[in-house]
C-alpha positions in Angstrom: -189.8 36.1 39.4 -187.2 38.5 40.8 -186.5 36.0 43.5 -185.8 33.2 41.1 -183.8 35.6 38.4 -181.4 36.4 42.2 -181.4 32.6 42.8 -179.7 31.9 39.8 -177.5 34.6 39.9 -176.2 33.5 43.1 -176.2 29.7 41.9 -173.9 31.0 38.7 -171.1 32.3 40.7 -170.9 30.0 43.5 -169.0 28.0 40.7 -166.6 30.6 39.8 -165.7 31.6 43.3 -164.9 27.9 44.6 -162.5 27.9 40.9 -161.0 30.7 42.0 -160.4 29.7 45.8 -159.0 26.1 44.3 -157.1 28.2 42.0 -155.8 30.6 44.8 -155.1 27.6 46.9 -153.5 25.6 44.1 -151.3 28.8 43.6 -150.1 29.0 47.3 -149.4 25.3 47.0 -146.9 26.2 44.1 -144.3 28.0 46.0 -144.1 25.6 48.5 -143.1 22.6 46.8 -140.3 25.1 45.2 -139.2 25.8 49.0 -139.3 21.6 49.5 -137.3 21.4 46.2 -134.9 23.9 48.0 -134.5 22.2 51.0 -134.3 18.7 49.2 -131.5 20.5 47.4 -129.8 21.3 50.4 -129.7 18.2 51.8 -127.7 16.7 49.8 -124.2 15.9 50.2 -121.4 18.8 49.1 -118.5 18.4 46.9 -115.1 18.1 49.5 -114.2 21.6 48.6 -117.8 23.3 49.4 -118.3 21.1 52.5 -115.1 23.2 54.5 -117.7 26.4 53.5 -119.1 28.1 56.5 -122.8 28.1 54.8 -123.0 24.3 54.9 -125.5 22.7 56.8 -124.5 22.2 60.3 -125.9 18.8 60.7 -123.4 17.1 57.5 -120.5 15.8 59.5 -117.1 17.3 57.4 -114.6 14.5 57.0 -110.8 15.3 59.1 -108.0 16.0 56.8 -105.4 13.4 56.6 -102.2 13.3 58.5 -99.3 11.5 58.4 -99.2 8.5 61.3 -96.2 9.1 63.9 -93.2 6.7 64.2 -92.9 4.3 66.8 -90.8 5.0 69.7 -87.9 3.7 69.8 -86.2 2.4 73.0 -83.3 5.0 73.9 -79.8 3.8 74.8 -80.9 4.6 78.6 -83.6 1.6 78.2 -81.2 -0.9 76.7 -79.8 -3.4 79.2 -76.8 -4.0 78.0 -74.1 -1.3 78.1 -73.2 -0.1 75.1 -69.7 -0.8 73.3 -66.4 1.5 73.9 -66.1 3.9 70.6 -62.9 2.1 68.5 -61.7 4.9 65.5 -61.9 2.9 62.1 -58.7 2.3 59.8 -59.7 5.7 57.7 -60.6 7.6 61.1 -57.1 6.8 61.9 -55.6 8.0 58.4 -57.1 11.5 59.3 -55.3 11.6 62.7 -52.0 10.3 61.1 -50.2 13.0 58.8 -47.1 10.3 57.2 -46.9 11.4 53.7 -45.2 7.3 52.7 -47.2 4.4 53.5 -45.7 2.7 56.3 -46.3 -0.3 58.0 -48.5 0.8 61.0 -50.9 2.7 59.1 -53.7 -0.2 61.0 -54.6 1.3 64.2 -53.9 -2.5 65.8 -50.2 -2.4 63.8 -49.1 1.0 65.8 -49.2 -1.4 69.3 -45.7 -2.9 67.2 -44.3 0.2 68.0 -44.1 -0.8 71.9 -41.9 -3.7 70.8 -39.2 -2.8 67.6 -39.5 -5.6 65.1 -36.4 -8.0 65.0 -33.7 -7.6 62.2 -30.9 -9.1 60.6 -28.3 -7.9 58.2 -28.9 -10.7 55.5 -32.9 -10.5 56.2 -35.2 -8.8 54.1 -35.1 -5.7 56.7 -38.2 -4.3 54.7 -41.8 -4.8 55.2 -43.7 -6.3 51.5 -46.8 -5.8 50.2 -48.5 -8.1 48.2 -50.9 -7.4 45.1 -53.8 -8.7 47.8 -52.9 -5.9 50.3 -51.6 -7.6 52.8 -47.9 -7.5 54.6 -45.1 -10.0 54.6 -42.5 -9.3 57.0 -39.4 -11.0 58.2 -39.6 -13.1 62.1 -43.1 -12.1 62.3 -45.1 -14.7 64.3 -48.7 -13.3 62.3 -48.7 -12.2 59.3 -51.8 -11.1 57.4 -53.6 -14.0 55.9 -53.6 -13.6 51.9 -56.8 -13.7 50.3 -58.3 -17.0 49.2 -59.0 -18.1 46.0 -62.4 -17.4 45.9 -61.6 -13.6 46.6 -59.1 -13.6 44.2 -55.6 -12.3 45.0 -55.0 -9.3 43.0 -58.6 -8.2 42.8 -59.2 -4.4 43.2 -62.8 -4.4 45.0 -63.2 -6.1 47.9 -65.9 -5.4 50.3 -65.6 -4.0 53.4 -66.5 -7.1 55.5 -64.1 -8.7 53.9 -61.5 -6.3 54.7 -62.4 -7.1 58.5 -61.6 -10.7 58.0 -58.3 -10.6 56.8 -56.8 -10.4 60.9 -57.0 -13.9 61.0 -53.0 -15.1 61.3 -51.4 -18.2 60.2 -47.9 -19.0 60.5 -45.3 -17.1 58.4 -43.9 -18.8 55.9 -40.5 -17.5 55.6 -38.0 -20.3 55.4 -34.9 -20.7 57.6 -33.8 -17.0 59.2 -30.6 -16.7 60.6 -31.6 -15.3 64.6 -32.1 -12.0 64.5 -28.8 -9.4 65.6 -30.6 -6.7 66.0 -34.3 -4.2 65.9 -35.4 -2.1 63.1 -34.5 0.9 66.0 -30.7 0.1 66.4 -29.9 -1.6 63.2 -28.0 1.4 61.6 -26.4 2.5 64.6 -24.4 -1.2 64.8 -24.1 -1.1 61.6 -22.2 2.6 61.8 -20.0 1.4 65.0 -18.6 -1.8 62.8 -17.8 0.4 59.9 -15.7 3.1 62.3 -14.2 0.1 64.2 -13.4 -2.2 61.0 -11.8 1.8 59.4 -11.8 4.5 62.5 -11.4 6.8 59.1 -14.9 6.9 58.2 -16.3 8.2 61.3 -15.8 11.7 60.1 -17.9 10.6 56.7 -20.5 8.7 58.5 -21.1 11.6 60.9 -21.9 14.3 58.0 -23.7 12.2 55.7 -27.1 10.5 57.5 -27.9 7.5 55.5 -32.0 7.2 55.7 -32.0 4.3 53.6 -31.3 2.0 57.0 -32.9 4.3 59.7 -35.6 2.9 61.6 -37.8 5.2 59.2 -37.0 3.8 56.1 -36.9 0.6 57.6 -40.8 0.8 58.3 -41.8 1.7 54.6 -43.6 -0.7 53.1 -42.2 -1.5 49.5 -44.5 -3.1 46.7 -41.7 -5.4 44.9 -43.5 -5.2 41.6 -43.6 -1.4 41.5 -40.0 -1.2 42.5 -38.7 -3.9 40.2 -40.8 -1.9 37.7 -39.4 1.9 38.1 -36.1 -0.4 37.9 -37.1 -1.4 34.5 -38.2 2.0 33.3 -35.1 3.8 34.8 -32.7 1.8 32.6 -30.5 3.9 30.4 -32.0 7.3 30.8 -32.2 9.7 32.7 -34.0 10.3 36.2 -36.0 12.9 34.4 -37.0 11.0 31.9 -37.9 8.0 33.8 -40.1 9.9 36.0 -42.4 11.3 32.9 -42.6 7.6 31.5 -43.5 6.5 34.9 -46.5 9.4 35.0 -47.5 8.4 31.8 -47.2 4.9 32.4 -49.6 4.9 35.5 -51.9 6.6 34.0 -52.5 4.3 31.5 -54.8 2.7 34.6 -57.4 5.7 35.2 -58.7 3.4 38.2 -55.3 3.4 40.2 -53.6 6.6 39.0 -51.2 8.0 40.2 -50.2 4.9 42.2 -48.8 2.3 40.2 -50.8 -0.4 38.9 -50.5 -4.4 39.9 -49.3 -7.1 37.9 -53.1 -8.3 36.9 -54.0 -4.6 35.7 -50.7 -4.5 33.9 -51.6 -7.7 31.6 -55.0 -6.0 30.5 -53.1 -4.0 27.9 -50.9 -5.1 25.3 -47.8 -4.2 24.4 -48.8 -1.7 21.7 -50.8 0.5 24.8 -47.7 0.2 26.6 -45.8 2.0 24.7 -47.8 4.8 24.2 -46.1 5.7 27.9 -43.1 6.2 26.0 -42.2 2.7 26.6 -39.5 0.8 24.0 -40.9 -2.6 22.5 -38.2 -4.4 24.9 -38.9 -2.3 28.2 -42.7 -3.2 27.5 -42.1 -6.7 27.2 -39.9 -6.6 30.3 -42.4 -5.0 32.4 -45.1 -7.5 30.9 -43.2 -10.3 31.7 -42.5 -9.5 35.2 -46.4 -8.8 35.6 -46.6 -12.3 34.3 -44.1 -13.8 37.0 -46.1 -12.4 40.1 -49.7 -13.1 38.6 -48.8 -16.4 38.3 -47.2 -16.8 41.8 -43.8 -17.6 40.4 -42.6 -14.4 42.2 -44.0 -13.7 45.7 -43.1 -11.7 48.7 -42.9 -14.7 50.7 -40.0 -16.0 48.1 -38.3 -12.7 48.5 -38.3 -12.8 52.2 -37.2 -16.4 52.8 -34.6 -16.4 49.6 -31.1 -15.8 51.0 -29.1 -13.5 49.2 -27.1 -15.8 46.8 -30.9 -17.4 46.0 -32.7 -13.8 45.4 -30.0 -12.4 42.9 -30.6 -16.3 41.3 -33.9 -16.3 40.6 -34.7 -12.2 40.0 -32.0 -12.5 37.4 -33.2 -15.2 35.7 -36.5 -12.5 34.4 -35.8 -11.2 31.6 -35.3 -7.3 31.9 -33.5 -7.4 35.3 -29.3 -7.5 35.3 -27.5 -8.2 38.1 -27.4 -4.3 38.9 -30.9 -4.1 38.8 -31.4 -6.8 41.4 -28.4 -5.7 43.4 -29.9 -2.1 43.4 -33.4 -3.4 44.4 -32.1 -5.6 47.1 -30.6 -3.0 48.9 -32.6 -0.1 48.5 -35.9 -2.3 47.8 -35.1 -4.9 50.1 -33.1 -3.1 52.8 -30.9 -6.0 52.8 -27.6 -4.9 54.2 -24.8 -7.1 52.8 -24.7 -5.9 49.2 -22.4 -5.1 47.5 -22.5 -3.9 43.8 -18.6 -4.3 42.1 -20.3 -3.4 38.3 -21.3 0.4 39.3 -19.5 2.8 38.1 -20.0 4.9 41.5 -18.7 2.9 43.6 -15.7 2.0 42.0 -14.7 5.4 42.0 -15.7 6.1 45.7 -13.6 3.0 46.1 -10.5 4.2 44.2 -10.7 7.8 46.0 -11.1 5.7 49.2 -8.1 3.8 48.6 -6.3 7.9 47.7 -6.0 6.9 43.9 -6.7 10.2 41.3 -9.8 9.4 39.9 -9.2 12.0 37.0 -6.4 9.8 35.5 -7.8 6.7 36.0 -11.2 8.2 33.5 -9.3 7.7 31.1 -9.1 3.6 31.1 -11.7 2.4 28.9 -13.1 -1.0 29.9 -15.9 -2.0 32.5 -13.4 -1.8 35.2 -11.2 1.7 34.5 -11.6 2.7 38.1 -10.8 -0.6 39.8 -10.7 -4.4 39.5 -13.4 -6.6 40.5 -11.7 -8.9 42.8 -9.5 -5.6 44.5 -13.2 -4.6 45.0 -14.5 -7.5 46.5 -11.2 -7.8 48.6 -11.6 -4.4 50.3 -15.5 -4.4 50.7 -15.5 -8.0 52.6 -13.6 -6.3 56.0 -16.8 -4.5 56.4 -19.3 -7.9 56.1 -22.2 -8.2 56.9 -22.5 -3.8 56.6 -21.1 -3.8 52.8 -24.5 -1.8 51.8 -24.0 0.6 53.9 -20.4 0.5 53.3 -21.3 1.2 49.6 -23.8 3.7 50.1 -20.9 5.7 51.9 -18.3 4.9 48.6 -20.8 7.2 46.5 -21.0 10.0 49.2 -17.2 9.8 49.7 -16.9 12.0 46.8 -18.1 15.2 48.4 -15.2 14.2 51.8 -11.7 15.9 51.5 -9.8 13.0 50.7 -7.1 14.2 52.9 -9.2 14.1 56.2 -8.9 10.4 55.3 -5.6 10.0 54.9 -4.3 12.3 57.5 -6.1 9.8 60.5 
C-alpha cells in the first residue's frame, strides 16, 4: 500500500514539473524574440539625418553629399592657333583720353589720322564741319563722308544700336555741288586771310595783331556746328538780351528731359506744341518760328548737304525765305555758323559804326541821325568793304573790335 500511495505521488507531480519546465522554457523564449524584434529594428533603413550618426550600423552604406559638377576647361589663348587680334581703343575709350571741352570733328579715333593732312578750304566754302540730326558729318571737298542713315533706321532717331553705329564707315561720294578749288587748309586759312587785309590797308596790322580772331583759327574751324541748334539760339536771341536768351535757351532744352542740356533735334522739337513751348519763356511767334524751322529739316527741305553746296547768294535765298530768319540772322549764321568768310552784314548797327570810326568820322555826332542808316550809308558800306573780298568777314569782325583801337594809330600810318 505505501508503495502504491509513493507511486502516485510521484505520478502527480511529474505533470506539474514538465508545466513548469515548458513554462520556464516558454519564458526564456520570451526575451529573445524581444532581442530579434531589436535587431529587426535595427536593420532598417535610418532617416538621412540619423544615418550621418556614429551609432549607425556599419554595414548601411551612407549616401555622398551632393556637389556641384566643375566647368569644363576651356582652351587658353596659349592653345588657340590663331594669334590673337591687336587691342584697338573704342570711340568712348578715346573720349576718356581726349580732354576737348567742344565737340570737334576728330572726336573718332579713325577721324584724328585727318590731322596728318589739313582739310582743304575756301573763302566762299562752308569752312565748317555739319552735323546732321542722324549723327553723321558733312564737310566741304571731302572725298568720304559719313553715310546718312537709311530709311529704315530712320534719320533723326535717338536710339540706335551699337552695331549699327559700326556700320555707318561705309563712304559714298559727297554730294556737295560745284566748289570753287580750294585756296587754302583749315591750318593757314586765317593767316592769308590776315596778310590780304594788312596788304589791301597796311593800317590794320596794328588791330589785327592785338585782337586774335578765333572765329577763323584752325580751332574754330574744326568745331562741328549743328545748323538747327544754331539757327535756333538765332531765333531765341532776337530782341533781348544775351542774358535773357541764355535762360530761355536752359529752359527750352529742358523741355526734352532725354537730351538735356544739349539741345534737342528737329523731330523731338515737333513732339510738343506750341502751348509747351512757351512755357520756356517762349513768345507765340518765336515758338512758331522755331517749330517751323524743325518742320523744314524733318522734312529734308533743309539739309547740311544744301548748306554746304549753296553758294552764298543761294544760302541767304533760301534761309531767308523761313519764316523767323532776317537777313541778319542768316548773315550772322553764315559767318559765325558757317565760317563762311565773304560776309558782310551792311544792316548791323556795329559795324557801321566800326566803319564810320574806320573811315575817322565822330561816331558821337553821327548817334544822333535817326534812321536805319545814322552811322553810314549802305552802298558807302558796300563800297569800302569790297577792297577786302573775299576776307570781308573777317574784315567785319575787325570793324566791331576797332572800337577799343586809338583811332589815331590809324590815321597817323
Amino acid at each position: 500500500m505505501a508503495l502504491r500511495r509513493s507511486a502516485r505521488n510521484l505520478a502527480s507531480k511529474a505533470p506539474q514539473d514538465s508545466e513548469s519546465t515548458v513554462t520556464d522554457v516558454k519564458d526564456t523564449k520570451k526575451p529573445s524574440r524581444s532581442t530579434a524584434t531589436t535587431k529587426k529594428s535595427r536593420a532598417r533603413p535610418l532617416p538621412k539625418s540619423a544615418s550621418t550618426s556614429p551609432t549607425a550600423n556599419p554595414t548601411f552604406a551612407v549616401p555622398s553629399l551632393p556637389a556641384t559638377p566643375l566647368p569644363k576647361k576651356r582652351k587658353t589663348a596659349s592653345e588657340s592657333p590663331t594669334k590673337p587680334p591687336p587691342f584697338t581703343p573704342t570711340p568712348s575709350g578715346v573720349g576718356f583720353m581726349r580732354s576737348a571741352p567742344k565737340p570737334t570733328e576728330n572726336d573718332h579715333p579713325l577721324e584724328s589720322l585727318a590731322d596728318l593732312k589739313p582739310r582743304p578750304a575756301e573763302p566762299h566754302a562752308t569752312n565748317a564741319t555739319l552735323s546732321t540730326p542722324g549723327g553723321s558729318h558733312v564737310v566741304a571737298y571731302s572725298s568720304s563722308p559719313v553715310k546718312p542713315p537709311s530709311a529704315s533706321q530712320g534719320e533723326g532717331t535717338d536710339v540706335v544700336s551699337p552695331t549699327k553705329k559700326r556700320t555707318v564707315k561705309e563712304t559714298v561720294p559727297p554730294d556737295v555741288g560745284v566748289l570753287r578749288p580750294p585756296t587754302s587748309t583749315i591750318d593757314t586759312l586765317l593767316k592769308d586771310a590776315e596778310d590780304f587785309l594788312c596788304k589791301v590797308d597796311p593800317r590794320l596790322r596794328r588791330l589785327i595783331e592785338k585782337h586774335h580772331c578765333k572765329v577763323f583759327d584752325p580751332e574754330g574751324l574744326r568745331e562741328v556746328v549743328d545748323p538747327f541748334t544754331a539757327l535756333s539760339s538765332g531765333i531765341i536771341g532776337q530782341q533781348v538780351s544775351g542774358q535773357a536768351a541764355a535762360s530761355i535757351r536752359k529752359k527750352f532744352t529742358a523741355l526734352f528731359p532725354d537730351t538735356h542740356p544739349a539741345f534737342p533735334s528737329p523731330k523731338q522739337v515737333l513732339t510738343l506744341d506750341l502751348p509747351t513751348l512757351r512755357t520756356a519763356g517762349l513768345s507765340q511767334r518765336k515758338a512758331e518760328y522755331i517749330s517751323g524751322l524743325a518742320e523744314k529739316f524733318d522734312s529734308g527741305e533743309l539739309t547740311a548737304e544744301m548748306l554746304v553746296s549753296a553758294d552764298d547768294s543761294e544760302l541767304i535765298e533760301k534761309l531767308v525765305a523761313v519764316r523767323g530768319l532776317g537777313r541778319w540772322s542768316v548773315e550772322m549764321f553764315a559767318c559765325f555758323g558757317l565760317k563762311r568768310m565773304d560776309v558782310f552784314s551792311t544792316g548791323d548797327l556795329g559795324v557801321q559804326r566800326g566803319m564810320a570810326t574806320y573811315m575817322g568820322r565822330d561816331t558821337s555826332k553821327l548817334k544822333s541821325k535817326g534812321g536805319k542808316w545814322k552811322y553810314m550809308g549802305e552802298q558807302e558800306m558796300l563800297s569800302i568793304a569790297s577792297k577786302f573780298s573775299p576776307y570781308r568777314s573777317l574784315f567785319m569782325w575787325y570793324m566791331w573790335r576797332i572800337a577799343d583801337v586809338d583811332i589815331n594809330v590809324l590815321q597817323s600810318e
